[in-house]
C-alpha positions as CSV (number, residue, x, y, z in Angstrom):
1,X,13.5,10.8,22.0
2,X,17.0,11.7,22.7
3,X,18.6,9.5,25.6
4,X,21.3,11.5,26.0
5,X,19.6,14.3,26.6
6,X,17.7,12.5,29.7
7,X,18.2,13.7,33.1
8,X,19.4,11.2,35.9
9,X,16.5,9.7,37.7
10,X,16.8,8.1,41.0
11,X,14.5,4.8,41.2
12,X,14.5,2.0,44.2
13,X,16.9,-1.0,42.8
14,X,13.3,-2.9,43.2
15,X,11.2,-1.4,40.8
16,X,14.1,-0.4,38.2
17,X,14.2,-4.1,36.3
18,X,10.4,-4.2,35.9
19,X,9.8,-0.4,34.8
20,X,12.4,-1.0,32.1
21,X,11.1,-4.0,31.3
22,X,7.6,-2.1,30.6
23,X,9.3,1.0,28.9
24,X,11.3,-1.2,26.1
25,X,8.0,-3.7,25.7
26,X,5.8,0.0,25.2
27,X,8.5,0.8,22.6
28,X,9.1,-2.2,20.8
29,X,5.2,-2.4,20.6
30,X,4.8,0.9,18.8
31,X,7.6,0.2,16.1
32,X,6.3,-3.0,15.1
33,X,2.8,-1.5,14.0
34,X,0.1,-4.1,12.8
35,X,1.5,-7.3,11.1
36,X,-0.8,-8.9,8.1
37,X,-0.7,-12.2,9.9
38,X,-3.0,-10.6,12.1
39,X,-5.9,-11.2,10.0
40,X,-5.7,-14.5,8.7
41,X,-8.6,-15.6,10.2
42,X,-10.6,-12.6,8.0
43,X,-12.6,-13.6,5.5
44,X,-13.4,-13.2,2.2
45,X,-9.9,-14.9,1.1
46,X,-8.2,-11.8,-0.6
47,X,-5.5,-14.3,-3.0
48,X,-3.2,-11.7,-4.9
49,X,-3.6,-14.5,-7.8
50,X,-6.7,-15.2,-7.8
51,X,-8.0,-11.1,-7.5
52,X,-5.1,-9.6,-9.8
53,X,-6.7,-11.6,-13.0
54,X,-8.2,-9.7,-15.0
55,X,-9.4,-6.5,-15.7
56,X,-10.0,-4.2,-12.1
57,X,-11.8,-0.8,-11.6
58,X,-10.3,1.8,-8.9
59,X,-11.9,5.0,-7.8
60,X,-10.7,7.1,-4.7
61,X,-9.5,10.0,-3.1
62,X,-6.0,11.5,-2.5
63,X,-6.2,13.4,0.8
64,X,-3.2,15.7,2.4
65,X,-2.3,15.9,5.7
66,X,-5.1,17.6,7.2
67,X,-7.5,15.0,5.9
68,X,-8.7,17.7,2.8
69,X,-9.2,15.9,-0.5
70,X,-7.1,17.2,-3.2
71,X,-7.0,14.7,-5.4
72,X,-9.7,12.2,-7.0
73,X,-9.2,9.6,-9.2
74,X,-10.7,7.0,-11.4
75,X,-7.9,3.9,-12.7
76,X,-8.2,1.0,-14.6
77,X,-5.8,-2.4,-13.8
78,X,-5.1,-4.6,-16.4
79,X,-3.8,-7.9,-14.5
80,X,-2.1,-11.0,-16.1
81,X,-0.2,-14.2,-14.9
82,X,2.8,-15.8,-17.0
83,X,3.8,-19.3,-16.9
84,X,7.9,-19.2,-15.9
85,X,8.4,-23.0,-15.5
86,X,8.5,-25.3,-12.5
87,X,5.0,-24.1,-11.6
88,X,6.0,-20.4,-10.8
89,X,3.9,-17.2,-12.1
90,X,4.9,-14.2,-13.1
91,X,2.4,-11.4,-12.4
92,X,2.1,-8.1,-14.3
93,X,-0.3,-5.4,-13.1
94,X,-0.5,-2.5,-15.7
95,X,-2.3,0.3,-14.0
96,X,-3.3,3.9,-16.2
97,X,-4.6,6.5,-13.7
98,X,-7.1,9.8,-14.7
99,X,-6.4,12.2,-11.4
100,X,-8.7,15.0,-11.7
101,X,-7.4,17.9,-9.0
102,X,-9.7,20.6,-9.8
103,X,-13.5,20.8,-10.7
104,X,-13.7,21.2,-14.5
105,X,-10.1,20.3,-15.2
106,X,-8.6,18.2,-17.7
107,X,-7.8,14.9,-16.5
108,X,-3.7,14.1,-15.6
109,X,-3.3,10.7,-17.3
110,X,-0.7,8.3,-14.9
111,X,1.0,5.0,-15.2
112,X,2.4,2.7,-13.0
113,X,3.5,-1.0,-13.9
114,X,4.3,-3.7,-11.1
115,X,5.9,-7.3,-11.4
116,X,5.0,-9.6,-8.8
117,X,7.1,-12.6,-8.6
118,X,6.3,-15.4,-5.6
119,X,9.0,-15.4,-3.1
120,X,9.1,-18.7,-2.0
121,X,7.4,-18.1,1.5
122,X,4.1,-17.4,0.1
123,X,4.0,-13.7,-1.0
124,X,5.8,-12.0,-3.8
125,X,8.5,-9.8,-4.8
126,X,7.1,-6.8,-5.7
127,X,8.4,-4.0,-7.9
128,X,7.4,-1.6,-10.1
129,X,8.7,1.6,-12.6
130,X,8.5,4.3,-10.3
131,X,9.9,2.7,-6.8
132,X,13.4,2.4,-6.7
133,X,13.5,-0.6,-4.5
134,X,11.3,-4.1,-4.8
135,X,9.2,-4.7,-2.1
136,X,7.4,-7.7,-0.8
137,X,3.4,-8.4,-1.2
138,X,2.7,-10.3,2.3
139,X,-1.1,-11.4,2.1
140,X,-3.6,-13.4,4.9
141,X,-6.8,-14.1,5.1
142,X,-8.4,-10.9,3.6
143,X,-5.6,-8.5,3.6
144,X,-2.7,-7.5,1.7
145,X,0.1,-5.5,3.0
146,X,3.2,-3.5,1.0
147,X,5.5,-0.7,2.3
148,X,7.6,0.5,-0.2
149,X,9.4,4.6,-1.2
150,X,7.3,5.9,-4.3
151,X,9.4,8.4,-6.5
152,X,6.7,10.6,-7.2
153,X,7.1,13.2,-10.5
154,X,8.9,13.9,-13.8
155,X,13.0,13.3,-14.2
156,X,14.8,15.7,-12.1
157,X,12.0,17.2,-10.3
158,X,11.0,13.9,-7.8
159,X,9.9,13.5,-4.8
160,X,10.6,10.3,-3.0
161,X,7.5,9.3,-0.4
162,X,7.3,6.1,2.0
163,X,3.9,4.4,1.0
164,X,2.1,2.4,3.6
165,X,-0.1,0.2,2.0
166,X,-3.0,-1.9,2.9
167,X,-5.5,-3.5,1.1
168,X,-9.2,-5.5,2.6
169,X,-11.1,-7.6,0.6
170,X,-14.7,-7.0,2.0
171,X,-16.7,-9.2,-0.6
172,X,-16.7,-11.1,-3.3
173,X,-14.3,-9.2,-6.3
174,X,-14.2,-5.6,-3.9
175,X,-11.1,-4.4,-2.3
176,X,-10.8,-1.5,0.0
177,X,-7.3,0.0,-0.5
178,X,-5.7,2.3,2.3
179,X,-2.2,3.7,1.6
180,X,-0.7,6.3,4.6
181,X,2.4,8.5,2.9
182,X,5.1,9.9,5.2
183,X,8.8,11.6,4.4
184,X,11.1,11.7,7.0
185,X,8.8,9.9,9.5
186,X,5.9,12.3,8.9
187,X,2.5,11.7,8.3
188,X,2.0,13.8,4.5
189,X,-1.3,12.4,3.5
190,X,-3.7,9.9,2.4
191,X,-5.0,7.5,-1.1
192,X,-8.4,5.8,-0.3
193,X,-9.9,3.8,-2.8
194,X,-12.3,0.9,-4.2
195,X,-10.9,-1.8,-6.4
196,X,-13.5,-4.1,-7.9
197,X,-13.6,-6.9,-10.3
198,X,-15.1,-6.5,-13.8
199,X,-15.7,-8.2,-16.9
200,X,-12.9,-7.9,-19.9
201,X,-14.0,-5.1,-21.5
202,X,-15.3,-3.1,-19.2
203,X,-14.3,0.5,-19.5
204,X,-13.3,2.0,-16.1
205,X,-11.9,5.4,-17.5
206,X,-15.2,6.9,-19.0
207,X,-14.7,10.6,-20.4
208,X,-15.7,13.4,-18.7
209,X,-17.2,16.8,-19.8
């Protein structure tokens, strides 16, 4: 909304303080959006250490903005903790994607690598090859939370998206992950998808006829 543009509105001397009041609380409510915090009483514990060990299994959906899938996806995550001294871990999540985004296609192979290093106030820094500026991981009880810009493409044809990212551990080893894209403010689309826990070994990206 542009304030400048607002008319002049006469209101009693009374009531102005408390409908202000109201108006900036309404406002300040919708910016701040959900906060992870909000679920730490949620259970099962979702621990980005303890869950990103391993090898993990991903399947969704990418959806545009109308809610029509165009996208599906299987992905396998290759997750590994490094000792860096003084009792601090280095995480490495090494992700390989097969998108599939018409019946009978040829699978579009994709890679993403992130780095999670703790932050000192219980989540990490968290950044990765294709977004251009580290984010932080915030986790509690059994959610975690990341919004970060994606630059989504090849070099010189990219397209830079803001990624709203949520993820809900609803048992044991299985994560439901919900990330909302937007440019310029606007809802674009949609990635739903399972992560769950398997053994080392496992192979997530079976081939396809």
């Amino acid at each position: 909304m542009n304030l400048s543009e607002s008319r002049p509105v006469v209101v009693s001397r009374g009531l102005f303080p408390a409908a202000l009041l109201l108006a900036a609380s309404a406002l300040l409510t919708g910016c701040a959006g959900v906060q992870v915090d909000e679920y730490a009483g949620r259970a099962p514990l979702l621990d980005p250490r303890t869950f990103f060990d391993g090898t993990i299994c991903a399947d969704g959906v990418v959806r545009d903005r109308s809610g029509k899938q165009i996208r599906q996806f299987n992905a396998r995550i290759l997750a590994s903790w490094e000792d860096q001294g003084s009792g601090s871990e280095t995480g490495t999540l090494d992700e390989v994607f097969y998108f599939y985004d018409e019946p009978g296609a040829a699978a579009v192979e994709e890679t993403r690598v992130w780095t999670l290093t703790p932050n000192g106030t219980g989540g990490y820094h968290a950044s990765a090859t294709d977004v251009p500026q580290p984010t932080t991981m915030k986790h509690a009880g059994n959610s975690i939370q990341m919004a970060y810009t994606l630059r989504y493409g090849k070099p010189g044809d990219t397209l830079d998206l803001d990624m709203d990212d949520w993820m809900f551990q609803v048992a044991d080893g299985v994560v439901i992950n919900e990330t909302r894209m937007s440019k310029w403010g606007i809802h674009v689309g949609q990635v739903l998808l399972v992560m769950r826990k398997v053994p080392d070994g496992y192979q997530c990206l079976s081939a396809r006829d």
